[in-house]
MIGUSE-281019 format. One record per residue (C-alpha): residue number from 0; residue in three letters; x, y, z. Coordinates in nm, 3 decimals, padded with zeros to 5 digits. Each point is the difference from the previous one (the first is absolute). Last residue first. Example, Ala and Ser with C-alpha at 12.3 -4.5 7.8 and 13.67 -1.06 7.14 Angstrom:
BEGIN
<site nr="1" rest="ser" c1="01.367" c2="-00.106" c3="00.714"/>
<site nr="0" rest="ala" c1="-00.137" c2="-00.344" c3="00.066"/>
***
This chain:
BEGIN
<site nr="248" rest="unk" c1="-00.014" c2="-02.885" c3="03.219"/>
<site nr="247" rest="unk" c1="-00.266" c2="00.125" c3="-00.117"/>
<site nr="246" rest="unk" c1="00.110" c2="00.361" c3="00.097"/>
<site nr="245" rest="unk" c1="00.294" c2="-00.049" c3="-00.241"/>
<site nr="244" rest="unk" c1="-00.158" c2="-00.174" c3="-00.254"/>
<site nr="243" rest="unk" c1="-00.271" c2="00.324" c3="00.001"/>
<site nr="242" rest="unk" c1="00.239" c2="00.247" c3="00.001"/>
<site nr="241" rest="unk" c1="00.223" c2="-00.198" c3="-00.284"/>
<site nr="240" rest="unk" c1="-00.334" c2="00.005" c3="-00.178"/>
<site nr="239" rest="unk" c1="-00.084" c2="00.371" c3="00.040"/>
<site nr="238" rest="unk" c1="00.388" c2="00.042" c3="-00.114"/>
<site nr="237" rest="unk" c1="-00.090" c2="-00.114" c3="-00.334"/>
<site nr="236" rest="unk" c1="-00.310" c2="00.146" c3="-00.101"/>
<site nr="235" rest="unk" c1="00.132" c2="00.345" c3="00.110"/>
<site nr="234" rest="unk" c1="00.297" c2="-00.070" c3="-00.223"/>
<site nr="233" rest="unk" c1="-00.177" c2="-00.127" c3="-00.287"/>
<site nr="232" rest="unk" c1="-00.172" c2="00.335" c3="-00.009"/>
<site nr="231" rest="unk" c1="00.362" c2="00.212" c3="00.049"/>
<site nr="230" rest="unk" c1="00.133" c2="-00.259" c3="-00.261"/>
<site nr="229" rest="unk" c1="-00.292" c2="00.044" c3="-00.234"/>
<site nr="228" rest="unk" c1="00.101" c2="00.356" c3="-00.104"/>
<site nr="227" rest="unk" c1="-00.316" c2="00.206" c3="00.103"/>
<site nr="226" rest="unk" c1="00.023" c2="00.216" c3="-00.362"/>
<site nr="225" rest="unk" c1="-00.121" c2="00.358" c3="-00.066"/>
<site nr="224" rest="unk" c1="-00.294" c2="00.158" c3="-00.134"/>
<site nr="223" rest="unk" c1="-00.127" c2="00.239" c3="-00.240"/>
<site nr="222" rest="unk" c1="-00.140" c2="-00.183" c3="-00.319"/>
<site nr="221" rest="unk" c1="-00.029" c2="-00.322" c3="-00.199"/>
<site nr="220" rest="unk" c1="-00.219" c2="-00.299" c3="-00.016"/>
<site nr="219" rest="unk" c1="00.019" c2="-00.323" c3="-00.129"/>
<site nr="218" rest="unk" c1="-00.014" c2="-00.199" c3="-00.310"/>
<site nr="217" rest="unk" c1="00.344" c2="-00.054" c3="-00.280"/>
<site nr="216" rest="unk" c1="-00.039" c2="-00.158" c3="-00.278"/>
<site nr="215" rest="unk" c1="00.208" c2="-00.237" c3="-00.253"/>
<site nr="214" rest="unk" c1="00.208" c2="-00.037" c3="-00.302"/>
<site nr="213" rest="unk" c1="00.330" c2="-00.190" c3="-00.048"/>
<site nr="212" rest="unk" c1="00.334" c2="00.020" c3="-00.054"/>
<site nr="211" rest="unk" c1="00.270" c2="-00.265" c3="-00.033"/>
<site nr="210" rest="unk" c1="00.073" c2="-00.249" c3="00.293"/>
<site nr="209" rest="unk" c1="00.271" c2="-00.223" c3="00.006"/>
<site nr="208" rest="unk" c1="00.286" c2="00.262" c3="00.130"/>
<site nr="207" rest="unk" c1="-00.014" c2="-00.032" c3="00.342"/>
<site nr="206" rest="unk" c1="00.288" c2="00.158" c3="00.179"/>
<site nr="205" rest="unk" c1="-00.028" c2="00.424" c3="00.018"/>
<site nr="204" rest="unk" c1="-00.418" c2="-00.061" c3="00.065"/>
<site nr="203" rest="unk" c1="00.100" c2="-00.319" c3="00.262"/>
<site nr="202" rest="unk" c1="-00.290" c2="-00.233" c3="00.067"/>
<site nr="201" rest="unk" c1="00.054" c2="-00.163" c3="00.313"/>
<site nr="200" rest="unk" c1="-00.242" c2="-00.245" c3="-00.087"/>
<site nr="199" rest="unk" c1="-00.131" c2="00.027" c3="-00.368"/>
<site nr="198" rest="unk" c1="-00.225" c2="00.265" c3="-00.210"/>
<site nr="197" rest="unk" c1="-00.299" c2="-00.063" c3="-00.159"/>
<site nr="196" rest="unk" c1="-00.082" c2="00.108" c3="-00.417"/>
<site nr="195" rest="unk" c1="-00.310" c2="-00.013" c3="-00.153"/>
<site nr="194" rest="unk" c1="-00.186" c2="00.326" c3="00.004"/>
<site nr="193" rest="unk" c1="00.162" c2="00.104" c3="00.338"/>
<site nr="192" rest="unk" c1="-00.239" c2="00.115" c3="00.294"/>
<site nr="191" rest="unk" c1="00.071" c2="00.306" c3="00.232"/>
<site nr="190" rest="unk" c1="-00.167" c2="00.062" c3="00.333"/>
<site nr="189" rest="unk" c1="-00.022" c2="00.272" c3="00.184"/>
<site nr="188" rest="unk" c1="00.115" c2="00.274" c3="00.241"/>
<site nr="187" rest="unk" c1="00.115" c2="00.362" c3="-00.076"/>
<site nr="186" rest="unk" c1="00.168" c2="00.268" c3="00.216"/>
<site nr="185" rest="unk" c1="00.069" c2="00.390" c3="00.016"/>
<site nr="184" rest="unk" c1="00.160" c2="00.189" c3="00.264"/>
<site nr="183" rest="unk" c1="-00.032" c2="00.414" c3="00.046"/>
<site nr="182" rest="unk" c1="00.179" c2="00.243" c3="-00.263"/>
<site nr="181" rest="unk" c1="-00.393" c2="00.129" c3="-00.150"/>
<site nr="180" rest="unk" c1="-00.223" c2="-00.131" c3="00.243"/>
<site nr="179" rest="unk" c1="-00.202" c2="00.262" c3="00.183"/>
<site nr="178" rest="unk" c1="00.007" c2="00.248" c3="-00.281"/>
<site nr="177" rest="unk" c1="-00.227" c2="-00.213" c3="-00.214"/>
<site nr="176" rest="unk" c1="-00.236" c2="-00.067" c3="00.269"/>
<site nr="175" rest="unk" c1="-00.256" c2="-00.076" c3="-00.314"/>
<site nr="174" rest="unk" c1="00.134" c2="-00.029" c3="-00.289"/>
<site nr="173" rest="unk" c1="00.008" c2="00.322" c3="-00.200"/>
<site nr="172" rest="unk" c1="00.392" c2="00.061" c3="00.076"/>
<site nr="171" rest="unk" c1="00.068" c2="-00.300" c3="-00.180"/>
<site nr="170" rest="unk" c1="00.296" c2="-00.151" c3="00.170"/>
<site nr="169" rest="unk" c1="00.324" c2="-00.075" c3="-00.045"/>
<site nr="168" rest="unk" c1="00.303" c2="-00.125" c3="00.170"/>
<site nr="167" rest="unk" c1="-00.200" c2="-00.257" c3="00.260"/>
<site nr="166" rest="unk" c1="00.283" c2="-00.161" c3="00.179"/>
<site nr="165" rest="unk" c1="00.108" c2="-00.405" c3="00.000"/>
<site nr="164" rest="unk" c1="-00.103" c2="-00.326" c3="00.108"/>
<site nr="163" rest="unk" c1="-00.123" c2="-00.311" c3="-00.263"/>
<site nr="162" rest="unk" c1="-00.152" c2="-00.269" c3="00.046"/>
<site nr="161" rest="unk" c1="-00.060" c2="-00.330" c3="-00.283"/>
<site nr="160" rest="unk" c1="-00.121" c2="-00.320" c3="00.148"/>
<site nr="159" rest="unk" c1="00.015" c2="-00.298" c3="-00.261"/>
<site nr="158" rest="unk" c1="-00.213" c2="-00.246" c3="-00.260"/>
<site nr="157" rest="unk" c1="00.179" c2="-00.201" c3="-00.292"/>
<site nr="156" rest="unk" c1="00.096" c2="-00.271" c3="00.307"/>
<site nr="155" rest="unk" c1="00.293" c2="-00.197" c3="-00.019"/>
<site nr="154" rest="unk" c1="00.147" c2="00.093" c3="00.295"/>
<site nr="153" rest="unk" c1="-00.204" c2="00.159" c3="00.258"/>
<site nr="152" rest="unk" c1="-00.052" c2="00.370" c3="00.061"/>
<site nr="151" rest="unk" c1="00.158" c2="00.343" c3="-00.018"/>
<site nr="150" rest="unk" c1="00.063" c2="00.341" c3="-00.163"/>
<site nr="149" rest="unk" c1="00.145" c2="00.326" c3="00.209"/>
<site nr="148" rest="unk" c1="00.079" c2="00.308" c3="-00.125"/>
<site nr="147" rest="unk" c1="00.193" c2="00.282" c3="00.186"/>
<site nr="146" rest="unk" c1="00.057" c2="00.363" c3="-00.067"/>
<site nr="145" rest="unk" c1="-00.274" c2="00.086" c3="-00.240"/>
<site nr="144" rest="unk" c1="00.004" c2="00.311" c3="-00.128"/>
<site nr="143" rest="unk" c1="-00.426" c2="00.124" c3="-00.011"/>
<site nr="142" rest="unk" c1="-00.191" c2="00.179" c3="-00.228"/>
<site nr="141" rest="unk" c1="-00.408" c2="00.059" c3="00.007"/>
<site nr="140" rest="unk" c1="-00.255" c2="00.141" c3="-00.179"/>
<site nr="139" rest="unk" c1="00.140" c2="00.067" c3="-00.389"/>
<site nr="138" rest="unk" c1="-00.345" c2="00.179" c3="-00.137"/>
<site nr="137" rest="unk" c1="-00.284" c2="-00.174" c3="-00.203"/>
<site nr="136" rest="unk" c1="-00.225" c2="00.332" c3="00.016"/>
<site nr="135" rest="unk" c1="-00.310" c2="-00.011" c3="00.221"/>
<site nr="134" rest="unk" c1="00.201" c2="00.041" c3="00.330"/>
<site nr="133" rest="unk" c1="-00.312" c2="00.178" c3="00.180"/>
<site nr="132" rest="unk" c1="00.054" c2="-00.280" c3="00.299"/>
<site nr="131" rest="unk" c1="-00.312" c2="-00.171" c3="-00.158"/>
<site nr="130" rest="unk" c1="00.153" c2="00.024" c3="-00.329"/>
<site nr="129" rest="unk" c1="00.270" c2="-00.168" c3="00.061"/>
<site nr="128" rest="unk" c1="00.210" c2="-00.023" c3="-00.294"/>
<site nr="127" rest="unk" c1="00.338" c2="-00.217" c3="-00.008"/>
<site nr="126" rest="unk" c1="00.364" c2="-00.131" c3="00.012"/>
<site nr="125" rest="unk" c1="00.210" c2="-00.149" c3="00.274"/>
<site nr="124" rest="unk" c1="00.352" c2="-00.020" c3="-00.023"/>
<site nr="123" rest="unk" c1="00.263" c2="-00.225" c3="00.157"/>
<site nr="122" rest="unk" c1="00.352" c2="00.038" c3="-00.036"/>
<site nr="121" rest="unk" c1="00.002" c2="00.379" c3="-00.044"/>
<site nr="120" rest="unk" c1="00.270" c2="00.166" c3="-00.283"/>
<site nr="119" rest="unk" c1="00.282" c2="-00.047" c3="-00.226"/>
<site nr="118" rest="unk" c1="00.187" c2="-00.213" c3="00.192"/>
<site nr="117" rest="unk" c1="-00.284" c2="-00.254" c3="00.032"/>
<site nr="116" rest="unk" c1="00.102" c2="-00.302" c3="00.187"/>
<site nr="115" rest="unk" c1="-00.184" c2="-00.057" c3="00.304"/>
<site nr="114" rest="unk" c1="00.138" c2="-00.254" c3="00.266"/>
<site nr="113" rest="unk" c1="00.111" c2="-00.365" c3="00.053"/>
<site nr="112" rest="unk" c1="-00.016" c2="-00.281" c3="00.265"/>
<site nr="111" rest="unk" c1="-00.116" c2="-00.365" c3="-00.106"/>
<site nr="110" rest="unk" c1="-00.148" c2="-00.271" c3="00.198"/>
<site nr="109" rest="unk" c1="-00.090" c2="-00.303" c3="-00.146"/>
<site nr="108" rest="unk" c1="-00.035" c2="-00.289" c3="00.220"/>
<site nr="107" rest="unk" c1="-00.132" c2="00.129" c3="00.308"/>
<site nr="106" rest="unk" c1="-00.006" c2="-00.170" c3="00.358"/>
<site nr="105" rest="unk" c1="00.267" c2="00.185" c3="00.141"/>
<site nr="104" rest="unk" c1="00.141" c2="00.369" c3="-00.222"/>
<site nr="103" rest="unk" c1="00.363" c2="-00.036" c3="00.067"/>
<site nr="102" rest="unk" c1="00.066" c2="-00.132" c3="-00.406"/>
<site nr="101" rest="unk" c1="-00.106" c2="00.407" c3="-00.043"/>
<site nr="100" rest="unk" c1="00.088" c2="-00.044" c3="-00.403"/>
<site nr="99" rest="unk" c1="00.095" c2="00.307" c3="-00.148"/>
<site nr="98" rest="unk" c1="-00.016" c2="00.184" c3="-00.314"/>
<site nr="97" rest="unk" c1="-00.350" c2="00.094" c3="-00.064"/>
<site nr="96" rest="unk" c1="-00.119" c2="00.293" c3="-00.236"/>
<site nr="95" rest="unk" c1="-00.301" c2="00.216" c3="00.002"/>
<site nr="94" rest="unk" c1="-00.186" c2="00.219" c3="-00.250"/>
<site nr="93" rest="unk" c1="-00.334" c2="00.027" c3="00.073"/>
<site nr="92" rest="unk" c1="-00.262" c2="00.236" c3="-00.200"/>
<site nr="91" rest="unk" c1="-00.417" c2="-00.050" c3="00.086"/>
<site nr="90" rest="unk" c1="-00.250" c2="00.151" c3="-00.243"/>
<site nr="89" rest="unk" c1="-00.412" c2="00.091" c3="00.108"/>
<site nr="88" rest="unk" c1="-00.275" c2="-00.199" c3="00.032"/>
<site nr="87" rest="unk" c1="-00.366" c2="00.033" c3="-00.136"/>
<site nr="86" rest="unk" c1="00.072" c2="00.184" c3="-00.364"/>
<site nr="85" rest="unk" c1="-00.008" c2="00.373" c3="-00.069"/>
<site nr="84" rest="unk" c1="00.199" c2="-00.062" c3="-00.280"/>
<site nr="83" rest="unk" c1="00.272" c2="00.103" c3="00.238"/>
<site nr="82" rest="unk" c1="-00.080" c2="-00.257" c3="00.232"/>
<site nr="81" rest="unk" c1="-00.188" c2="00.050" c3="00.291"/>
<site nr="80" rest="unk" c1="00.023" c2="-00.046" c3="00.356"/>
<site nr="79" rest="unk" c1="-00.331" c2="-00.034" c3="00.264"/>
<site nr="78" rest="unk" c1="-00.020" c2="00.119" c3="00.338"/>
<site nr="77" rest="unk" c1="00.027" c2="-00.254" c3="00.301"/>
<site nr="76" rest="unk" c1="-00.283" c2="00.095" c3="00.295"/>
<site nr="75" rest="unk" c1="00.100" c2="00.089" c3="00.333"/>
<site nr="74" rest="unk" c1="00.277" c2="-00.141" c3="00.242"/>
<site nr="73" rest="unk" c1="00.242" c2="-00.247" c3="-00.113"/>
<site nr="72" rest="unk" c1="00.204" c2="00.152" c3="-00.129"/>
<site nr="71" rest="unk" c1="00.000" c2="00.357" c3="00.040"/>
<site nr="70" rest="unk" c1="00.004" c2="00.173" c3="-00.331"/>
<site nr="69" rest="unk" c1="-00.099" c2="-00.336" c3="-00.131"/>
<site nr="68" rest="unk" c1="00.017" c2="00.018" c3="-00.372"/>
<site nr="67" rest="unk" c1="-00.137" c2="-00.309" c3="-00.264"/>
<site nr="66" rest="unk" c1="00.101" c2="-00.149" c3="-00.309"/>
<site nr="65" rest="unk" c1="00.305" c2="00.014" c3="-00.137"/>
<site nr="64" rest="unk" c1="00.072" c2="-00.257" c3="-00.318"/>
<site nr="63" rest="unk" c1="-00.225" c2="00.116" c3="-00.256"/>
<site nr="62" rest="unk" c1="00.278" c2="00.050" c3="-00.258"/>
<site nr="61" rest="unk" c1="-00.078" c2="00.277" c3="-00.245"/>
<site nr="60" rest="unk" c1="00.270" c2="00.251" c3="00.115"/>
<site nr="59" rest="unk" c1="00.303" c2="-00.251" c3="-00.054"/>
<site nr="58" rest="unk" c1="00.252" c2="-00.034" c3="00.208"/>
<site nr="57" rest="unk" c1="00.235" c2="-00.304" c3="00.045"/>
<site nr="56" rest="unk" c1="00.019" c2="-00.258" c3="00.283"/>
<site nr="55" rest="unk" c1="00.289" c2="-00.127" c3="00.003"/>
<site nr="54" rest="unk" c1="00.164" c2="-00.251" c3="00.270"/>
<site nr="53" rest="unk" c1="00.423" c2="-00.047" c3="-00.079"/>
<site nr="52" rest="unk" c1="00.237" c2="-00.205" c3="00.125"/>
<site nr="51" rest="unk" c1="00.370" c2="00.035" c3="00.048"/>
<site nr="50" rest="unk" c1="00.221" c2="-00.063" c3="-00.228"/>
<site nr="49" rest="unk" c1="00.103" c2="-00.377" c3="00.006"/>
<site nr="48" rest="unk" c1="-00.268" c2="-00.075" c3="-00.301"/>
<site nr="47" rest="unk" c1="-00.193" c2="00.271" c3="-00.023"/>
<site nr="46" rest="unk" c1="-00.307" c2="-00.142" c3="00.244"/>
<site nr="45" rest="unk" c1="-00.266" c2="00.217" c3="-00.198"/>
<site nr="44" rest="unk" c1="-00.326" c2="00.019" c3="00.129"/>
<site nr="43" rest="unk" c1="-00.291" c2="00.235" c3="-00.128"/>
<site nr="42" rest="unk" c1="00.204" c2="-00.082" c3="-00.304"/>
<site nr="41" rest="unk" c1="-00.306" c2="00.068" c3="-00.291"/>
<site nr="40" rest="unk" c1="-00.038" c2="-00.292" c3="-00.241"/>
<site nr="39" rest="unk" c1="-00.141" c2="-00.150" c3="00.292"/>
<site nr="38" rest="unk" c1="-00.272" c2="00.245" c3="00.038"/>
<site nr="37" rest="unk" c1="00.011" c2="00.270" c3="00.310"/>
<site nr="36" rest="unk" c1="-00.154" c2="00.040" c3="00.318"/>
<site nr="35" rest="unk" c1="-00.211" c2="00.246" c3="00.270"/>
<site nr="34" rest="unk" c1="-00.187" c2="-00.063" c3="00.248"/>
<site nr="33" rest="unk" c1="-00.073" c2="00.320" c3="00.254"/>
<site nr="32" rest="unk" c1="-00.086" c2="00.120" c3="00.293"/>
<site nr="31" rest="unk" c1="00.139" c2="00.344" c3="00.066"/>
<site nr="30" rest="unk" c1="00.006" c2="00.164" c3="00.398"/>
<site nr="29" rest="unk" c1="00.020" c2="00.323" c3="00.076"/>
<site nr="28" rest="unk" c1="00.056" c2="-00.089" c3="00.348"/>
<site nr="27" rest="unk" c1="00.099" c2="-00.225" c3="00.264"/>
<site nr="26" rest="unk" c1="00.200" c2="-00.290" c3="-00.170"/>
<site nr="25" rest="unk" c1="00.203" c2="-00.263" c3="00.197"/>
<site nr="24" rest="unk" c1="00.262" c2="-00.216" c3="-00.191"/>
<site nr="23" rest="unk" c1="00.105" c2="-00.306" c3="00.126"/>
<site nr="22" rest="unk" c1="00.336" c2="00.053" c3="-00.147"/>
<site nr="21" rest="unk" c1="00.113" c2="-00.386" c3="-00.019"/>
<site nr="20" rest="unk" c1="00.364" c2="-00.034" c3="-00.060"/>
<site nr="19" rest="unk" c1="00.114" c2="-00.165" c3="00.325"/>
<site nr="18" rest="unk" c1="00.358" c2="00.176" c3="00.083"/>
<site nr="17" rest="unk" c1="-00.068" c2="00.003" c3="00.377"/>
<site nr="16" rest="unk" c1="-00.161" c2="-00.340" c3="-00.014"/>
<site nr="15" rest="unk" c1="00.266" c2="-00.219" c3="00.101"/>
<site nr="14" rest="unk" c1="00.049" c2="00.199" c3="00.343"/>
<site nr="13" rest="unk" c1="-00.382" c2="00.007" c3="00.093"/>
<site nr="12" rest="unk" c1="00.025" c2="-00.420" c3="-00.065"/>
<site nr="11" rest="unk" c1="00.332" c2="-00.009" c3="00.208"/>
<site nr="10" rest="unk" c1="-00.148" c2="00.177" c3="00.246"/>
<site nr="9" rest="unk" c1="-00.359" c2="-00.231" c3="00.000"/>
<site nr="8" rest="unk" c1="00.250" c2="-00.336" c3="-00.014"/>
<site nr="7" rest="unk" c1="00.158" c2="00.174" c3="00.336"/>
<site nr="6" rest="unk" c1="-00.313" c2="00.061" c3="00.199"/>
<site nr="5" rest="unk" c1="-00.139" c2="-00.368" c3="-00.096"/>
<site nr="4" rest="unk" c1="00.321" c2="-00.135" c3="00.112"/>
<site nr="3" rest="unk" c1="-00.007" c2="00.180" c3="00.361"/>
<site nr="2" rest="unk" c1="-00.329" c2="-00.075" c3="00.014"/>
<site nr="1" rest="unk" c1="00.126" c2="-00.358" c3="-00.068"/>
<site nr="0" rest="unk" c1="00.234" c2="-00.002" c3="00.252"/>
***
């Protein structure tokens, strides 16, 4: 009986999780690390009252917010981004909104759902020279539509996970592998932190309207990749332990 209990909790578990909203994004090349963020006066986060919400992070050429290129991460040696002044780090562009709370997600708080927002162009953007690649001219690197965005945590916490999932639209044909990538999946994994503000239980962007904007940053990496939902992982997890009730008993 209580392999047969232990076999149907682990079901029910797999079951619950199919809508989860973590990406667990995977990246395998051309891969950006960055951390990048904006003053308070500047809306890096803007919940919009029962619109949905917004996360900004705006361009500007002097930002030192990019730093590093793996080609093929994490194999060989990172190669430095520069600003256009020429700068260590280069300029990171996001433009994301969330409209959806996943309430399915176990174990999580905060969960939101959303996707890029930019009609008039890429989602995500990643600006730079490197010089080292013979990209000595601050140059427009990397574009990608995002599809999906995921941000969770714990309530009342100023500090979340922030992944995104979509396809790689533009690419500087410099880069190296260039041709390799352009049209093929694109993620990014991180953490975001809030200036002051934290965000409740079951936090609804289209519900909630007690927040006003705030600023923030955004740390991770970005490049070719694609996401390992966590239901397949949790699923593997799962039914090892129903195997292992079941043989225990």
């Amino acid at each position: 009986m209580r392999g047969i209990l232990g076999f149907s909790l682990c079901a029910a578990l797999i079951a619950s999780a199919v809508q989860a909203a973590p990406l667990v994004p995977r990246i395998t090349s051309h891969d950006f690390t960055f951390g990048a963020s904006e003053p308070s006066d500047t809306p890096f986060y803007d919940p919009r009252g029962a619109d949905a919400d917004f996360l900004t992070l705006e361009a500007d050429p002097l930002d030192r917010e990019v730093t590093a290129f793996w080609e093929v991460w994490p194999a060989g040696s990172p190669l430095s981004v520069l600003n256009s002044a020429g700068e260590f780090g280069g300029d990171l562009e996001v433009y994301l909104e969330f409209d959806a709370e996943d309430s399915s997600t176990a174990g999580l708080d905060v969960s939101l759902t959303g996707r890029g927002r930019n009609a008039n162009g890429s989602d995500i953007r990643v600006w730079g020279a490197i010089p080292d690649a013979g990209i000595a001219d601050f140059s427009l690197l990397l574009e990608i539509e995002v599809d999906s965005a995921s941000l969770y945590g714990f309530a009342g916490q100023s500090s979340f996970v922030l992944e995104t999932a979509g396809t790689i639209v533009g690419v500087d044909s410099r880069l190296p592998g260039a041709g390799d990538i352009l049209g093929q999946s694109a993620v990014s994994r991180g953490n975001i932190d809030f200036r002051s503000i934290s965000l409740p239980a079951a936090y609804d962007p289209l519900a909630f309207t007690n927040t006003g904007p705030d600023g923030g940053g955004y740390s991770g990496e970005v490049g070719r990749g694609f996401p390992t939902p966590e239901p397949a992982s949790l699923a593997l997890l799962l039914l090892g332990a129903a195997v292992s009730l079941r043989r225990r008993h």
